[in-house]
N, CA, C and O atoms as a DFTB+ gen file, in Angstrom:
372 C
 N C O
     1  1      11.526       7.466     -46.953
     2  2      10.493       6.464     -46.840
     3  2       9.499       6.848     -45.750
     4  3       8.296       6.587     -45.792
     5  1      10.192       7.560     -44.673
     6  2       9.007       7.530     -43.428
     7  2       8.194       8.795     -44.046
     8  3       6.963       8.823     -44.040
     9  1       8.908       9.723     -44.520
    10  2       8.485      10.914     -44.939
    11  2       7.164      10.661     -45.725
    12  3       6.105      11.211     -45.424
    13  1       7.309       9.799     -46.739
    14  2       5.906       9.916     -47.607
    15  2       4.702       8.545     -46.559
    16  3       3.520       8.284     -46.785
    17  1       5.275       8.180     -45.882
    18  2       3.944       7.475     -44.838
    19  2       3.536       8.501     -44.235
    20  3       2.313       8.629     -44.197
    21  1       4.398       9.592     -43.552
    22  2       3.957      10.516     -43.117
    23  2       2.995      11.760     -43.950
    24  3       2.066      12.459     -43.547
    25  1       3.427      11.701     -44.779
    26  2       2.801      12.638     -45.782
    27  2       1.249      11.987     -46.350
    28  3       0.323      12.634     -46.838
    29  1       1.316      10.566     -46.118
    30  2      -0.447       9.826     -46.778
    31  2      -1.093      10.125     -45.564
    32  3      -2.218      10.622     -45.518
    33  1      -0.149       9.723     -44.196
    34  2      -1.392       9.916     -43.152
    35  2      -2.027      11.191     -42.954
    36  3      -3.194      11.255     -42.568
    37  1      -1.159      12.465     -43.256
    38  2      -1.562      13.389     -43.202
    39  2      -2.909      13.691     -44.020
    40  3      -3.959      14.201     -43.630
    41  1      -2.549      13.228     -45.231
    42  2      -3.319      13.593     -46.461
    43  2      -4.856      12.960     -45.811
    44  3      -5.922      13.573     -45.854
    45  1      -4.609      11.325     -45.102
    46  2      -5.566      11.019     -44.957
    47  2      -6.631      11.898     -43.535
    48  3      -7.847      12.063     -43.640
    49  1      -6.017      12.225     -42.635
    50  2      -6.403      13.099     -41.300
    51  2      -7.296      14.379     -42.746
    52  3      -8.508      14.492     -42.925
    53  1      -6.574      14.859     -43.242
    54  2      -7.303      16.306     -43.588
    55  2      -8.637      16.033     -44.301
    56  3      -9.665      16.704     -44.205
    57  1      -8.385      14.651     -45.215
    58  2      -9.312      14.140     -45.680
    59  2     -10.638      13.740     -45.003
    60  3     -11.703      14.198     -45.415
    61  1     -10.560      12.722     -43.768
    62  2     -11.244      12.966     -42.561
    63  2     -11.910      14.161     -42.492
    64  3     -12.910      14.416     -43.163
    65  1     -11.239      15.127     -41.469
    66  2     -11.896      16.536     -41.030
    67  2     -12.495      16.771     -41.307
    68  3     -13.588      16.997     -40.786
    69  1     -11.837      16.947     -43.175
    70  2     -12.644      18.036     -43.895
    71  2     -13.565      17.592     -45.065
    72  3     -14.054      18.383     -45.871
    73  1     -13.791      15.965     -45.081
    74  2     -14.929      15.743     -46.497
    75  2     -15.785      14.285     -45.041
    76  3     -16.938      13.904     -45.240
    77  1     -15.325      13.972     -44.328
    78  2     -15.939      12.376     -44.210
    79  2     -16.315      12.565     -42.641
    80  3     -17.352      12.037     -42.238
    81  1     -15.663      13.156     -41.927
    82  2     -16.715      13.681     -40.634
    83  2     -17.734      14.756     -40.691
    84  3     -18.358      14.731     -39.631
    85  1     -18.288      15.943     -41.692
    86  2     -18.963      17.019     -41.511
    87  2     -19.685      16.103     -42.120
    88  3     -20.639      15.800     -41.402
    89  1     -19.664      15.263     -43.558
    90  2     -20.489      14.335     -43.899
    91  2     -21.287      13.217     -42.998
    92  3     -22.390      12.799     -43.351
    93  1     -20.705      12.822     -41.940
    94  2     -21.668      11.658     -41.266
    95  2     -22.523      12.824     -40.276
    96  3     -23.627      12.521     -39.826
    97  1     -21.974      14.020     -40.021
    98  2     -22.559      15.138     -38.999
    99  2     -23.921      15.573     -39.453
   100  3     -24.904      15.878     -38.778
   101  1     -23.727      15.525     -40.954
   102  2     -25.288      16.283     -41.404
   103  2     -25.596      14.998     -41.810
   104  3     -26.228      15.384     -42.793
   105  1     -25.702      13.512     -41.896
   106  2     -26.677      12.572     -42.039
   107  2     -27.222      12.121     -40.866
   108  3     -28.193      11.369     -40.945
   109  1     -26.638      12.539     -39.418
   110  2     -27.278      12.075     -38.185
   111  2     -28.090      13.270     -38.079
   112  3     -29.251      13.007     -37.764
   113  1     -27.906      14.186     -38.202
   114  2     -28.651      15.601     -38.230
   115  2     -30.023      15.389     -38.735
   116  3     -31.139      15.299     -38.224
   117  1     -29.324      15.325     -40.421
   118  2     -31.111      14.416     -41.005
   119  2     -31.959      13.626     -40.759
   120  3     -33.168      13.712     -40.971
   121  1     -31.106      12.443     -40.088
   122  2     -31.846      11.275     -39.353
   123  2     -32.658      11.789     -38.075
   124  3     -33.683      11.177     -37.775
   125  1     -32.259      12.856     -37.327
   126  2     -32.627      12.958     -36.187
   127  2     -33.938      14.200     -36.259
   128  3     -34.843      14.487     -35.475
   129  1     -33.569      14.676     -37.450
   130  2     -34.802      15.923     -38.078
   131  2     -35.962      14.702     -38.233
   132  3     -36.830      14.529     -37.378
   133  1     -35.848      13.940     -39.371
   134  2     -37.021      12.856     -39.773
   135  2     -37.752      12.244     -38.796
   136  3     -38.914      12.005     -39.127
   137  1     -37.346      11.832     -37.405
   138  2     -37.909      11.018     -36.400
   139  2     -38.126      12.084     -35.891
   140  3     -38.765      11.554     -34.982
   141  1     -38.200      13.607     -35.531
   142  2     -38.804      14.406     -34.823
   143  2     -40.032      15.218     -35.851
   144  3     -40.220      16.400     -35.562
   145  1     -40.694      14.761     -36.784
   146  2     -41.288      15.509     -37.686
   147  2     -42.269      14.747     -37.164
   148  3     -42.133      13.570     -36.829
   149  1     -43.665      15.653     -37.054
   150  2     -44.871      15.042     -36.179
   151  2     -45.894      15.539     -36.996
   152  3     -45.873      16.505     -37.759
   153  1     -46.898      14.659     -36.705
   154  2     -48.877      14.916     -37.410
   155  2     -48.511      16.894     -36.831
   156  3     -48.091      17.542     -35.872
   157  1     -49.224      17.118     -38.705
   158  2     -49.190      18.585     -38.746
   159  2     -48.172      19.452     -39.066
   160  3     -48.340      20.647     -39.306
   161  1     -46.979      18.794     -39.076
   162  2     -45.860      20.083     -39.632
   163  2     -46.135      19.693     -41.249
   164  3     -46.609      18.800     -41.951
   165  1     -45.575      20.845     -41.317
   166  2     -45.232      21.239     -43.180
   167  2     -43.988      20.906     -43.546
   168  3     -42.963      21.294     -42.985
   169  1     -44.055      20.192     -44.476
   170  2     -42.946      19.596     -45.271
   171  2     -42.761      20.020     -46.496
   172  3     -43.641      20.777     -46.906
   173  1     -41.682      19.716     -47.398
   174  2     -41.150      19.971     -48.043
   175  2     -40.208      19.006     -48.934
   176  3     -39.000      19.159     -48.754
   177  1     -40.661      17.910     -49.989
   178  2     -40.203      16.405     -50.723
   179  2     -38.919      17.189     -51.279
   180  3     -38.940      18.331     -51.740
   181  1     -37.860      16.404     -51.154
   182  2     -36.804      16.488     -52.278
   183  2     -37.112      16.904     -54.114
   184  3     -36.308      17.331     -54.942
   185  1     -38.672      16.553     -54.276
   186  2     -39.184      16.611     -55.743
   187  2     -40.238      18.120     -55.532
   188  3     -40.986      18.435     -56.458
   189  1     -40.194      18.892     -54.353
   190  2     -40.749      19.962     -54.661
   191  2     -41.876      19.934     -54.330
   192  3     -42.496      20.461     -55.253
   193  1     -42.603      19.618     -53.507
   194  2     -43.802      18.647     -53.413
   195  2     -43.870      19.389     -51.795
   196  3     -43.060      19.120     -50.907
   197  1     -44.956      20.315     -51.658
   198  2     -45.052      20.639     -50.284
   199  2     -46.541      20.282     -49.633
   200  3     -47.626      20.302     -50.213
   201  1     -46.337      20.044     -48.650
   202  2     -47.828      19.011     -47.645
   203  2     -47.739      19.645     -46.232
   204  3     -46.881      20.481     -45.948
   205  1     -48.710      19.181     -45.336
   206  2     -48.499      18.984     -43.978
   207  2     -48.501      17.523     -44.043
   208  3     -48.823      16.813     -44.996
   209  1     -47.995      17.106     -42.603
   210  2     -48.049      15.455     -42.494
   211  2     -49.387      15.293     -41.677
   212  3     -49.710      15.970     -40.701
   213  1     -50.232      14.090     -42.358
   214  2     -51.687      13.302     -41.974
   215  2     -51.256      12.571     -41.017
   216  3     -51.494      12.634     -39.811
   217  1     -50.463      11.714     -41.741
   218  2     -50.023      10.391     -40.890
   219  2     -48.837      10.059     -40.857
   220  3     -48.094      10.525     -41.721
   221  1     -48.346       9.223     -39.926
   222  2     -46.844       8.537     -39.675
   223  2     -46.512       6.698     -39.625
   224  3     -46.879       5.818     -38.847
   225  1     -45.870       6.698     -40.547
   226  2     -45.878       5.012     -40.154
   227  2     -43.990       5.143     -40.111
   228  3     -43.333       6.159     -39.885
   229  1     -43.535       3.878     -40.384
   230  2     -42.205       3.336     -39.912
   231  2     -41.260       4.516     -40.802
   232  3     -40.607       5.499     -40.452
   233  1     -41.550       3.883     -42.098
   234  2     -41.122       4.088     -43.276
   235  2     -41.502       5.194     -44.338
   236  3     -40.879       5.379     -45.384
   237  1     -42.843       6.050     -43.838
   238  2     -43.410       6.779     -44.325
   239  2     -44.342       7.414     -43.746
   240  3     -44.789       7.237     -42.613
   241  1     -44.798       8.558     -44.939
   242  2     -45.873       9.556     -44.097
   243  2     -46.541       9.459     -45.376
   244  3     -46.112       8.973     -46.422
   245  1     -47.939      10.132     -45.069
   246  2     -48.871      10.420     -45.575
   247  2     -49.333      11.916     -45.503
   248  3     -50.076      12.371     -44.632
   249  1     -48.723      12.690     -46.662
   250  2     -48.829      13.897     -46.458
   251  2     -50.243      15.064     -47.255
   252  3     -50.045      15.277     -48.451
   253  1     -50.799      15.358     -46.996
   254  2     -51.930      16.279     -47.149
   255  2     -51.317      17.354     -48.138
   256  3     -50.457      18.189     -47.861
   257  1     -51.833      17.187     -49.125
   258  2     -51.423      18.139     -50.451
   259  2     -52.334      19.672     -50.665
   260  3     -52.588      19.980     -49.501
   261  1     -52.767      20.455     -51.315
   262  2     -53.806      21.357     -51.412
   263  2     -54.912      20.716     -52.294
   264  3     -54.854      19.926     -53.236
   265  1     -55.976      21.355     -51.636
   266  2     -57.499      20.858     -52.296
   267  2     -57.468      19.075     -51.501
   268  3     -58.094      18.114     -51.947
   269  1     -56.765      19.067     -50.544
   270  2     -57.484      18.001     -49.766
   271  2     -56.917      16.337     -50.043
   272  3     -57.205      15.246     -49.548
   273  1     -55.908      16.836     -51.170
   274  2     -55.601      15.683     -51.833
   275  2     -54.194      14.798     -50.361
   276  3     -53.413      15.265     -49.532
   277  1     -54.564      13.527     -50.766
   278  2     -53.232      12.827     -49.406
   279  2     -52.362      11.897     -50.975
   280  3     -52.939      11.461     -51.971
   281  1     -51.040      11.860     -50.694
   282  2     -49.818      11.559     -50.992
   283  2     -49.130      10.713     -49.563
   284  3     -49.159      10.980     -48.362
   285  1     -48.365       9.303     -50.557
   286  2     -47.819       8.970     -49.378
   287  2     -46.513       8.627     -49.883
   288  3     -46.464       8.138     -51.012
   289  1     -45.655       8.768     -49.362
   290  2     -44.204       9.561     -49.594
   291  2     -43.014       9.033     -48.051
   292  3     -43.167       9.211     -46.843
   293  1     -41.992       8.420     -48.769
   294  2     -40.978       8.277     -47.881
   295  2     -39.912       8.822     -47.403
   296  3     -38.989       9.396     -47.981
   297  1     -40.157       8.539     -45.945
   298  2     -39.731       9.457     -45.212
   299  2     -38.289       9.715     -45.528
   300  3     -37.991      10.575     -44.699
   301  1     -37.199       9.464     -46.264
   302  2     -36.179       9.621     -46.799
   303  2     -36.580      10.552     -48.585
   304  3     -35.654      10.748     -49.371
   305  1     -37.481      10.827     -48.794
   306  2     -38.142      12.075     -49.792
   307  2     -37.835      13.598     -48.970
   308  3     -37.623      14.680     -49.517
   309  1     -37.872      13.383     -47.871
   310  2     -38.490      14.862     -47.155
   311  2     -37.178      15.700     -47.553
   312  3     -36.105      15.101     -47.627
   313  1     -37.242      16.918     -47.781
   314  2     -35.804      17.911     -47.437
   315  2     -35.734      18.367     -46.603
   316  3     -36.626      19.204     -46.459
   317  1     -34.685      18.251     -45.367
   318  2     -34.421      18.658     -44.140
   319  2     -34.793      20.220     -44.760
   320  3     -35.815      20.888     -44.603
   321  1     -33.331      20.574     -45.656
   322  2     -32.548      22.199     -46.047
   323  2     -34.410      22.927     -46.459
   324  3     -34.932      23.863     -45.855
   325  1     -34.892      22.316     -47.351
   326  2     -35.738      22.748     -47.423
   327  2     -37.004      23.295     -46.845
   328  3     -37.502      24.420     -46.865
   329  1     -37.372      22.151     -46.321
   330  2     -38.197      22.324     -44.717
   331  2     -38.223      23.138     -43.635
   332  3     -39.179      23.780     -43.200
   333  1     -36.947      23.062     -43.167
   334  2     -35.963      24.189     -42.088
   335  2     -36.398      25.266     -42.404
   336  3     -37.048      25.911     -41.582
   337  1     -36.116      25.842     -43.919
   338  2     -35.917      26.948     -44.836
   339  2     -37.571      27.469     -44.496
   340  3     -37.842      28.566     -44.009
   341  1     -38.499      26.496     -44.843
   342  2     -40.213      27.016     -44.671
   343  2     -40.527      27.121     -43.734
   344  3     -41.494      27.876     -43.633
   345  1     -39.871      26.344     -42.081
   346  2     -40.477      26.563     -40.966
   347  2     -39.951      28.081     -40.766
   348  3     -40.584      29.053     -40.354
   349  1     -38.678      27.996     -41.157
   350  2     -38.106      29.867     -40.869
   351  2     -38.918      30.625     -41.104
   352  3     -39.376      31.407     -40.270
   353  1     -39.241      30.560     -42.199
   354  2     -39.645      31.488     -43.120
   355  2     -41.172      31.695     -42.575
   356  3     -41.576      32.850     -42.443
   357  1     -42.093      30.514     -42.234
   358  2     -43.092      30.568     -41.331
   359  2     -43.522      30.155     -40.220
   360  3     -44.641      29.713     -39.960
   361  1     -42.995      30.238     -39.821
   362  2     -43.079      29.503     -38.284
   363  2     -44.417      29.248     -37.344
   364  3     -44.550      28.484     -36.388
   365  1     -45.499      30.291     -38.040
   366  2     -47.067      29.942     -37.747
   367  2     -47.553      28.869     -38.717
   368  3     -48.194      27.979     -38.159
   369  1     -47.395      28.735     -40.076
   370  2     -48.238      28.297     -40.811
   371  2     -48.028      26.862     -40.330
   372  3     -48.699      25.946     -40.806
């Protein structure tokens, strides 16, 4: 009997570690990318959709498309992975 309590808690600890803490690690990560994104960086929408940012409000940005065009797009659209990936990749533009 103690054996299989012992055996769920276990199951539950590995479960932890390894699916439900690296998970809350990269949503504070994201959260903390989004509130540091400022007028002028280049972004990158979850839908493929690349801009610099115009403007900033609570809930959203207003991002500058090519040929001048503005899009306004929430700030839970943006792709961290993606973004990251373009500042690497350019770090002047």
């Amino acid at each position: 009997m103690s054996f299989n309590l012992i055996f769920i808690l276990l199951i539950f600890v590995v479960f932890y570690f390894f699916m439900i803490r690296p998970q809350m690690k990269k949503q504070k990560q994201a959260a903390k990318f989004k509130e540091e994104i400022k007028k002028g960086d280049r972004v990158i929408t979850i839908g493929g959709i690349h801009g610099k940012i115009a403007e900033i409000s609570d809930k959203n940005f207003i991002i500058e498309v090519e040929n001048g065009g503005r899009l306004k797009i929430e700030k839970s659209a943006v792709s961290m992975e993606n973004t990251m990936a373009l500042q690497k990749n350019n770090p002047v533009a």
